[in-house]
N, C-alpha and C positions, 0 to 999 in steps of 0.2 A: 371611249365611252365609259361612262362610271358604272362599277356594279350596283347595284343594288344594296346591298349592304352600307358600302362609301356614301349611296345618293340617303340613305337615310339617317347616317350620322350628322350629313352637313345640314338638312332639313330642319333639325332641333340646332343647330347651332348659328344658322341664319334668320330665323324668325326674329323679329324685332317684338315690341309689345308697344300697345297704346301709350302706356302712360310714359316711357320713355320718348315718343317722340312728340307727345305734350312739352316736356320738360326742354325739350331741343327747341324746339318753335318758340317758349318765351325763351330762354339764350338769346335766341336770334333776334328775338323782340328789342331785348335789351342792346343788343349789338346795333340795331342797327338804329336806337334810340339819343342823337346827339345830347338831349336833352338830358339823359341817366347820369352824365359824368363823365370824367375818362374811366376813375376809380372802376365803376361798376360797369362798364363796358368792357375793359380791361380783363374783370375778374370774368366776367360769361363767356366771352371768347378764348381765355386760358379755356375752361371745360370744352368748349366746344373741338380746340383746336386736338387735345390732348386727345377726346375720345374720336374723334377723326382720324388723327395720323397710326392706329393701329388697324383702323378698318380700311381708308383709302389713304393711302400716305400722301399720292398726289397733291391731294387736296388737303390735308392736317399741314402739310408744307406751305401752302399756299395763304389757309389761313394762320398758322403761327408767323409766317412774314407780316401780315396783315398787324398782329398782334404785337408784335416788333416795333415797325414803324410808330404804331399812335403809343407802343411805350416811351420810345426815345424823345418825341415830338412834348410828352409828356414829367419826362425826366422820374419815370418810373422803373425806380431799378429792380423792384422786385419783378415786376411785369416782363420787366427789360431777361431776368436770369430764365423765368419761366418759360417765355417763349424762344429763348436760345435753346432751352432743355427739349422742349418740344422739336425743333428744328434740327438738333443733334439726333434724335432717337426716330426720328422721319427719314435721315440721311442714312443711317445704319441700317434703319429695314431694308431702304432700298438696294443696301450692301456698296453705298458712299461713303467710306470710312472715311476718306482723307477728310471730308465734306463735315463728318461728324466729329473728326477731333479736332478740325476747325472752331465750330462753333461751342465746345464746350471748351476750349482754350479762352473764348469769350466768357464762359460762363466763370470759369475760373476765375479772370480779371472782378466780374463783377461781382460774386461773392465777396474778395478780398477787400472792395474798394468799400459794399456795403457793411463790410467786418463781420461776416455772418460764418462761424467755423461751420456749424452743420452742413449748410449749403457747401460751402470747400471740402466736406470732407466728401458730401453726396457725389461733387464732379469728380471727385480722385479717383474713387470708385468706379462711375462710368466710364471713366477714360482708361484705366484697367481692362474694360469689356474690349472695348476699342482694339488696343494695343494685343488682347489676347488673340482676337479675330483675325489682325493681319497678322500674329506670328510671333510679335516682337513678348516673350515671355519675360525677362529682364527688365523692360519697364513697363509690362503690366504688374509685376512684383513689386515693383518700386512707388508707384502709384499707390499699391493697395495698403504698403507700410504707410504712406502718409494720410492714407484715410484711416487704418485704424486706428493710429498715434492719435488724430482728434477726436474720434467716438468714444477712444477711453479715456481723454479727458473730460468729455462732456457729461458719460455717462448716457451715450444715447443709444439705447439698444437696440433699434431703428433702424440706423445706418449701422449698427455692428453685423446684424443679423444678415445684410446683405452683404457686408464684406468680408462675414465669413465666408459665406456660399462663393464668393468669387476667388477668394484664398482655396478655397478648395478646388476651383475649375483648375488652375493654374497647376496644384496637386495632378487631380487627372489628366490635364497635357505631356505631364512629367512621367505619365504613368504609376506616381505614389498613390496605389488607391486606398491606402489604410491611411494616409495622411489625410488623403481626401476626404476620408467616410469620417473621420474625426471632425473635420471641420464643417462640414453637413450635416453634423446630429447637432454640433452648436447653434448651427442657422437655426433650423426646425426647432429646437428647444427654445429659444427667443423666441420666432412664429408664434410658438404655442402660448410664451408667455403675454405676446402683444396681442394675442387673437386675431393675425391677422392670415388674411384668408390669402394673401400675394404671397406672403413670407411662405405658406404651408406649402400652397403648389408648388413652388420653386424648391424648395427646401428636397419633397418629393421627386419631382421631374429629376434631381439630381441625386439623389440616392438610389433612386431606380439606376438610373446609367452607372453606377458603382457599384453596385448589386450584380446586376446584368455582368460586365466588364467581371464581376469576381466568379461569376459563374452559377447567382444563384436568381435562375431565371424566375421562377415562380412568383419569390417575392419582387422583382422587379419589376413584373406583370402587375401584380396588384398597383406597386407605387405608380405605376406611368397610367395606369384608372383611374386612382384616385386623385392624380395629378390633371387628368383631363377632367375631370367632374368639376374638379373646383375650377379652372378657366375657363370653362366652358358656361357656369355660374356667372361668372365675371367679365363675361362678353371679350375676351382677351386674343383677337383670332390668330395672333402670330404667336401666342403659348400654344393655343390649339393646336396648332399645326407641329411644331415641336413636339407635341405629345401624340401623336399621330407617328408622327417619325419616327420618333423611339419604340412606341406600341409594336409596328412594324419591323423595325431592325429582332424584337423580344420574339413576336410570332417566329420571325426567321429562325431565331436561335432553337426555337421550339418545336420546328417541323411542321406550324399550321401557316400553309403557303397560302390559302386563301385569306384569311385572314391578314395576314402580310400586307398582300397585295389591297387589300381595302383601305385598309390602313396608309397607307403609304400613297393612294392612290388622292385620301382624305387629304393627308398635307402635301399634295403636288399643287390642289387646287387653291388652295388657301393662300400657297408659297405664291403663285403663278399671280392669284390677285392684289398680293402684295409687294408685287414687282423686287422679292426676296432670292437674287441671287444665290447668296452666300447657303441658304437653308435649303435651296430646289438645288443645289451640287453637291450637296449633301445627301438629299433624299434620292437621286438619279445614283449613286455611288450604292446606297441602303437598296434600290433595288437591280442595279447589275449584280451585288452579291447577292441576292433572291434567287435570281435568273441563274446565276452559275450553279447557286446547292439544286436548281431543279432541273440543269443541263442543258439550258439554253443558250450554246455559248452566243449565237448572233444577237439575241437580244438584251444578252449582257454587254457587248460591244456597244450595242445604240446609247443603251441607258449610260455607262460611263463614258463613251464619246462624248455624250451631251453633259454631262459632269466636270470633263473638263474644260470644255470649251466657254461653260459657262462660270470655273473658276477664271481663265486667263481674263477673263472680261472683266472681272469684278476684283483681280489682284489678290484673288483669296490664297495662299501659297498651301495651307493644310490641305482644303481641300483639292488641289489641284493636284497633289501628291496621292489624296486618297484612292482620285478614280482614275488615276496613271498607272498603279498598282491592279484596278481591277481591272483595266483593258490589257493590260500584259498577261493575266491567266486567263482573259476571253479571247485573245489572239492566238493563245498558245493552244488553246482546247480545238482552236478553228484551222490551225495549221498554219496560221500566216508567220510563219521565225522574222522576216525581215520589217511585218508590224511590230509583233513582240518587241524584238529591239530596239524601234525606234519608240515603244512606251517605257521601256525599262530605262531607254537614255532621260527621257522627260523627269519619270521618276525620283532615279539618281542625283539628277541636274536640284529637282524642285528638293529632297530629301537633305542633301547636301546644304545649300540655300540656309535652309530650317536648323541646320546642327549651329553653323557657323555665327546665325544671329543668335539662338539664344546657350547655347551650349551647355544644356539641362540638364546636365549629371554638375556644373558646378553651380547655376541658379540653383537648384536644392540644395546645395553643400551648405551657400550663400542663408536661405533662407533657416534652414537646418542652424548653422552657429550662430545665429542672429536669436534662436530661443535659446538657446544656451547660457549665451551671454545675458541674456533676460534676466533666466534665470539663475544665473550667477551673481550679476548685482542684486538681484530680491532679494538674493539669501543674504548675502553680506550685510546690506541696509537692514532687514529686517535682525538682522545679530548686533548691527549697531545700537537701534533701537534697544531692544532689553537691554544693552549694556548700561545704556542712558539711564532706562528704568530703574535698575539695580543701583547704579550712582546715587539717583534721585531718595530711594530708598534708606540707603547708608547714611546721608546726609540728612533727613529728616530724624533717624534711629539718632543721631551725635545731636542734634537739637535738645530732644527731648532729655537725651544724658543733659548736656548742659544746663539746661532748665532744672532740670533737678540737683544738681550738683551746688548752682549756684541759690538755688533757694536754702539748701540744706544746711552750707557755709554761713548766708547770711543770719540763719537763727543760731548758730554757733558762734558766730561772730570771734571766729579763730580765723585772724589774719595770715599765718602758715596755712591753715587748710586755704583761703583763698587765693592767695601764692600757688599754691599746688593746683590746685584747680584750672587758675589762669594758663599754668603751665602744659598741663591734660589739654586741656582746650586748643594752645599752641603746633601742639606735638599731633593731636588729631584733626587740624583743620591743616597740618600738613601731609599729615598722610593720604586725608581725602584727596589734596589737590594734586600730590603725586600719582594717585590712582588714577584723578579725571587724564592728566595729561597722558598716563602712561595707554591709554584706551584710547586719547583722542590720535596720538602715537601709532597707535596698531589702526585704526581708522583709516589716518591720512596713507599708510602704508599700504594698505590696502588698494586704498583712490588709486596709487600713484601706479599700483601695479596692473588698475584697469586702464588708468587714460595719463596721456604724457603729462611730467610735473607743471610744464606751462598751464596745459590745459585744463588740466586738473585745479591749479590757484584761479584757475577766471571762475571756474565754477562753482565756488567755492568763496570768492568775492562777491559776485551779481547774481550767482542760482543760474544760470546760463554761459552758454560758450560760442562764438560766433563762430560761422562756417569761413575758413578763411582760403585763399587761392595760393597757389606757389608756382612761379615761371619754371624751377627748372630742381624736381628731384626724382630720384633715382631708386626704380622699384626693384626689388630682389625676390626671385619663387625660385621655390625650390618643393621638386616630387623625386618620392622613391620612385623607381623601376621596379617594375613586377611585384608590386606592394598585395595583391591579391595572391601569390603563387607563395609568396613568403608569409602570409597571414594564414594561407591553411595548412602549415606547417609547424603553428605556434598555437596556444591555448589561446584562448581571450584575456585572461591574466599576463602571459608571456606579451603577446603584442601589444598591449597599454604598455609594459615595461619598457620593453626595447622603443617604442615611438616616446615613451616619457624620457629616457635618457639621452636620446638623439636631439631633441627638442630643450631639453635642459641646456645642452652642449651648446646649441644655435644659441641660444638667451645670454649665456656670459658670451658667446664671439661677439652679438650686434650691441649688447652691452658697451662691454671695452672698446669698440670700433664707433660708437657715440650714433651707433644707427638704431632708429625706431621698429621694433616688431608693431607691427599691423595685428595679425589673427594667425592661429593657422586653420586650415580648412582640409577636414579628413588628414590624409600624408601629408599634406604639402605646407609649404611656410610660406608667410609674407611677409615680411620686412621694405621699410623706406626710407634712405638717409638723403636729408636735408628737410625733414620735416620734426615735430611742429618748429624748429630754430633753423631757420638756411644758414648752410655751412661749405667754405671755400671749399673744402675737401672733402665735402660729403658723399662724390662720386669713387671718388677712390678708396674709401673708407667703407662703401657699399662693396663695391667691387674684390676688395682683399677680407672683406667679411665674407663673401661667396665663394675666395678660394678656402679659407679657414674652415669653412663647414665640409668640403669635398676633403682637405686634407683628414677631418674627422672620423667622415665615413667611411675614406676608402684604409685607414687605418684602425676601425672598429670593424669594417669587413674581413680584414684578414686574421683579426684577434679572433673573430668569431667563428671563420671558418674553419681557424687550426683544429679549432675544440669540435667541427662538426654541427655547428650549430648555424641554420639559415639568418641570413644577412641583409640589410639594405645594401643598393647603388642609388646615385643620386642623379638628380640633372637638374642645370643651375641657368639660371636665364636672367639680363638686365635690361632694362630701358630705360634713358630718361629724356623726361618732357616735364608740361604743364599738370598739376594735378587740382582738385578742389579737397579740401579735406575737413573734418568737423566730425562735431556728435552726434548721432542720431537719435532720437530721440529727445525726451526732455523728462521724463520719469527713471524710465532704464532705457538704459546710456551704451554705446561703444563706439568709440574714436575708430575711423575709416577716414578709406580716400577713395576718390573718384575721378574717373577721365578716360580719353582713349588711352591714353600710357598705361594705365595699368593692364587695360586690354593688350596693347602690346607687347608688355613684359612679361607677361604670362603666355603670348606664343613663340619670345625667346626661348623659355622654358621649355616648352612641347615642343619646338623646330632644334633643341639642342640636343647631345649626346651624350651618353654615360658616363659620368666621372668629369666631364669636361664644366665650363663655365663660359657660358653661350652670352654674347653682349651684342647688341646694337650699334648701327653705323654712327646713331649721334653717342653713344655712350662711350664710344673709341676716338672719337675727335673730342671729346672733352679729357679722355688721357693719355694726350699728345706725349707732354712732357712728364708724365709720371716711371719715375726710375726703378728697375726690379721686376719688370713687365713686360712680355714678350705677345703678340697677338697672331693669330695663325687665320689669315683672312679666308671669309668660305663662299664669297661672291655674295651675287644676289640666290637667298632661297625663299621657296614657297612657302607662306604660312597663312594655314587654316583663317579664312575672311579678310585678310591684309594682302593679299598680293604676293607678287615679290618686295623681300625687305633682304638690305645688306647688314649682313652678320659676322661676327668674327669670335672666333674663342681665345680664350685670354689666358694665359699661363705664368706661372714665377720664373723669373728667367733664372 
């Protein structure tokens, strides 16, 4: 039964008004007017469908198929993108993800086909929600880069504004909450400059939950108000109900349980009529922790029983992890150890699950060097630029000397002064052109030390670089050991130095060894040989570049420790396979690769040992016949989301 307080919040939020359902009745006029066109049947059913599928999805699904069909029969492709969009965001309320990145896999196609970027950038975007929803944080990141690479070509602050907000969810999954709060004041500050009332709410609804998370409830309180005022304006009942949630989680944090409970009570109902999964095992989670701070452990049981039961149905992994966690402290409080355990195993099992897909301390590293390098190429380009300026400068200053020089001569009409002059002019149109070269010189040198010299001359012939595939090359990581226990032992000056000269070291070994440095990420390095140029010997040449850097370390360790000063150890891991590799971007730029192999050689890495150089069962059968090489087989071992994988460490005989 609802309180009384819950029954009067939904009261003002379920009222409809006249003149809205004037406006729906002609819709329908026109909808069900053969004689209107398809055009404008088309366009009334969009509205119709759109404002349906947040109020009764059932039915917004029922009619965006509707709206589907007479698009296709029609050969309307915008119609056709629209009601896919409709149909996708119909499928998620009702916590049908697969269902919904289905149908925006459709949208994708036909954005591209109608050559419409905004629309592409819009579905990158929503399929980010998608992918964040079930778990998979690495291509919800990867998504969201290629929606904002189109918005900031377009200039469309529209779609930035919500991909910032969703670059920040991604932040708070990660738990970066100051990355997050960065990229939620960007939203909101766009919002405010579009005036738009969706942009604000959302903007808010998510700065509250960062606020809150940071511990600063009061203002969180306010934002998740003013967040419900404004959807609540906007007839929007599935923000409603979110902002009801959170409301609720804020009271909790606050110690007004009644209010909690209204609140929360508010978007059960909402959740419940919008057959919303994913958000009711959420709010059942929001209130077994209610129940636990008020020492209910039994009805903190039901509420996160029913939490998870209604993640396993919906495939939702976060939240099934969230109220696994709260029925293990309501079994505990209740005395049941043999429940406890068997929630803590669920837990574990679902916790675990979650590290291995998205493995979130290096998606941030990932996103983290990816501004870096951003901002590394800006600087550079933008130091190109003045250089050009200053060029352009010099050479117009040597004009206007010649110009005078040669007028000067002429009313002198001294053939030695114009001899002389001819020869000034010689002497300074070469010096110019040595200075252009000598600049264009530091330039390309620059290019070549961001992206490989191949790739580098494509870009540089056509202004683009194609993504190209490679069957068969061989990735190299490498991380210190106890890079934390060794970092608070060094100033911040000292550990840039000592990581600056270990890394130097790496750069001439894969240099000389004809292998490509990748990035490196925090401690760790990446390297790949047989790329951008496949090479006979690229595996072996990877391979004796990852003894080369152990033989480095572990003889900079012992330099270092004679004198008492803390040390890296290293660990070395290889795989090869198929990779995909290219630019990213198309303004600023950094050459990567892509594929499960890199995935994999980075759990050689993690599954290897100290000082050793950890390789793969295919990267041992590719050096059968390689002489100087001695391998010390370790079976099959277990690696974090691969299984069992055979291993072997590799040695100089």
């Amino acid at each position: 039964m609802l309180r009384p307080f819950t029954a009067l919040l939904l009261l003002t939020l379920l009222n409809g008004t006249a003149a809205a359902q004037v406006q729906l009745d002609s819709l329908w006029s026109v909808w069900n007017n053969p004689a209107a066109g398809d055009s404008a049947r088309l366009q009334a059913m969009q509205v119709l469908a759109w404002r349906t599928v947040f109020e009764q999805p059932d039915s917004g699904l029922a009619l965006a198929r509707k709206q589907l069909d007479l698009a296709e029969r029609s050969a309307n492709a915008t119609a056709r993108y629209e009601a896919l969009t409709t149909l996708a965001v119909g499928s998620s309320i009702q916590s049908d993800l697969r269902a919904s990145l289905a149908y925006l896999e459709e949208c994708l196609l036909t954005a591209r086909g109608m050559k419409d970027p905004k629309r592409e950038a819009n579905t990158y975007s929503n399929m980010s929600n998608v992918y964040k929803n079930l778990g998979d944080l690495p291509l919800a990141l990867k998504h969201l880069q290629q929606s904002l690479r189109i918005d900031l070509q377009l200039g469309n602050k529209e779609g930035l504004a919500g991909t910032y907000n969703n670059i920040g969810n991604i932040h708070t999954e990660l738990q970066d909450l100051p990355n997050a709060l960065v990229h939620y004041q960007k939203s909101a500050a766009l919002a405010e400059e579009l005036d738009s009332d969706k942009g604000r709410a959302q903007a808010l609804m998510n700065l509250g939950a960062t606020h809150l998370a940071l511990g600063e409830r009061t203002l969180a309180l306010d934002e998740f108000k003013r967040s419900l005022q404004v959807y609540r304006k906007l007839g929007r009942k599935l923000e409603v109900g979110m902002a009801f949630n959170n409301l609720g989680r804020c009271y909790t944090e606050l110690g007004r349980s009644a209010e909690a409970f209204a609140a929360l009570d508010s978007a059960q109902v909402l959740f419940e009529a919008l057959q919303n999964k994913r958000l009711l095992a959420r709010n059942h989670y929001y209130r077994g922790t209610l129940w636990l701070q008020e020492g209910d452990a039994g009805k903190a049981r039901a509420a996160c029983d029913t939490g998870v039961r209604l993640a396993r149905e919906a495939g939702l992994a976060q939240q099934r992890k969230e109220c696994s966690e709260c029925l293990v402290k309501a079994y505990e409080r209740l005395g049941d150890l043999a429940l406890a355990f068997r929630a803590q195993k669920e837990y574990l099992q679902v916790s675990d699950s979650l590290d291995a897909l998205n493995n979130g301390k290096e998606v941030l590293r990932m996103d983290l060097q990816r501004q870096f390098q951003e901002r590394q190429i800006a600087d550079s380009l933008d130091n190109a630029r003045q250089r050009y300026e200053r060029d352009l400068t010099y050479q117009r200053e040597l004009g206007r000397e010649r110009e005078q020089r040669n007028l000067s001569l002429f009313i002198g009409g001294a053939v030695l002064l114009t001899a002389l002059g001819l020869w000034n002019r010689l002497r300074y149109t070469r010096r110019s052109r040595a200075l252009i070269q000598h600049e264009r010189d530091r330039s390309d040198e620059l290019l070549h030390n961001i992206l490989p010299e191949e790739v580098a001359a494509e870009l540089k012939a056509k202004g683009s670089a194609e993504t190209q595939s490679f069957e068969q090359v061989t990735i190299l990581f490498t991380d210190f050991q106890g890079f934390t226990q060794v970092s608070e032992r060094l100033s911040p000056a000292e550990l840039v130095e000592e990581l600056n000269a270990c890394f130097k070291a790496f750069d001439a070994i894969v240099d000389a060894r004809g292998v490509e440095k990748i990035k490196t990420i925090g401690d760790a390095y990446m390297a790949a040989g047989g790329v951008p140029e496949p090479r006979a010997d690229a595996t072996l040449q990877t391979v004796l570049a990852a003894l080369d850097m152990q033989d480095f370390i572990r003889a900079r360790h012992a330099e270092r420790s004679a004198r008492g000063l803390p040390a890296f150890r290293m660990r070395a891991g290889l795989h090869t396979g198929p990779i995909v590799a290219g630019i990213v971007g198309t303004r600023k730029f950094a050459y990567d690769i892509w594929g499960d192999t890199v995935n994999t050689a980075s759990r050689m890495e993690s599954s290897g040992s100290v000082n050793e150089v950890n390789i793969s069962g295919t990267t041992r059968e590719l050096l059968n016949d390689a002489p100087g090489l001695v391998f010390d087989a370790r079976g099959k071992v277990q690696a974090k989301g691969k299984g069992e994988l055979e291993m072997y460490f590799v040695r100089r005989a």
